[in-house]
C-alpha positions in Angstrom: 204.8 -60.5 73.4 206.4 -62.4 70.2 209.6 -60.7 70.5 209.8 -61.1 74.1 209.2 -65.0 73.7 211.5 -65.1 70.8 214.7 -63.1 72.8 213.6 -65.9 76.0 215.1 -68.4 73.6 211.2 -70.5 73.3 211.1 -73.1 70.6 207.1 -72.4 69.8 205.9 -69.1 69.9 201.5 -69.0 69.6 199.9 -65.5 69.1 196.5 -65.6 71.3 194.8 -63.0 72.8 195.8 -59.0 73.7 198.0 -58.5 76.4 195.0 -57.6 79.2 193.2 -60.5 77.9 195.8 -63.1 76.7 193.4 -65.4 76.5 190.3 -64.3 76.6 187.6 -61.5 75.6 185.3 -59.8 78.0 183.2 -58.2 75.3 182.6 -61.8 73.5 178.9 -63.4 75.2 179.8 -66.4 76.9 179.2 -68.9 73.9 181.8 -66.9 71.4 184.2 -66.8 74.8 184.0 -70.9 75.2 184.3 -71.4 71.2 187.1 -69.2 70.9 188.9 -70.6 73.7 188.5 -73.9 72.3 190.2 -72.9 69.0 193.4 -70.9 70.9 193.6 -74.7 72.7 193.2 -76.6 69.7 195.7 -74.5 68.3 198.3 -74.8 70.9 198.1 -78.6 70.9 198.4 -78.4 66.9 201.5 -76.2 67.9 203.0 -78.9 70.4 202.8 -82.1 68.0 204.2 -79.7 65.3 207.9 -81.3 64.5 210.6 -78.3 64.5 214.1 -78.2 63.2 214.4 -74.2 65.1 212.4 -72.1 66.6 209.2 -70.8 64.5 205.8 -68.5 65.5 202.6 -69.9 64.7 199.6 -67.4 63.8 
């Protein structure tokens, strides 16, 4: 999904989950599910205040 973010022209790209679960794991219990969900947000708002000069993907 990078590359089709990247060719869409976006200015932050964030890598999450797979493509059936983009954000989110059915085979995680519930507590691994609300932890990781937490870090894919904490990340994205990491990504947001991030200053950019041109377009860059985050891991």
């Amino acid at each position: 999904m990078t590359a089709m973010a990247q060719s869409a022209g976006a200015n932050r790209i964030m890598s999450a989950g797979r493509i059936p679960h983009p954000v989110g794991d059915p085979l995680r219990s519930p507590e691994e599910e609300f932890a990781w969900r937490q870090g894919v947000v904490r990340r994205a708002l990491e990504t947001l205040a991030t200053p950019l000069e041109q377009a860059r993907v985050f891991p």
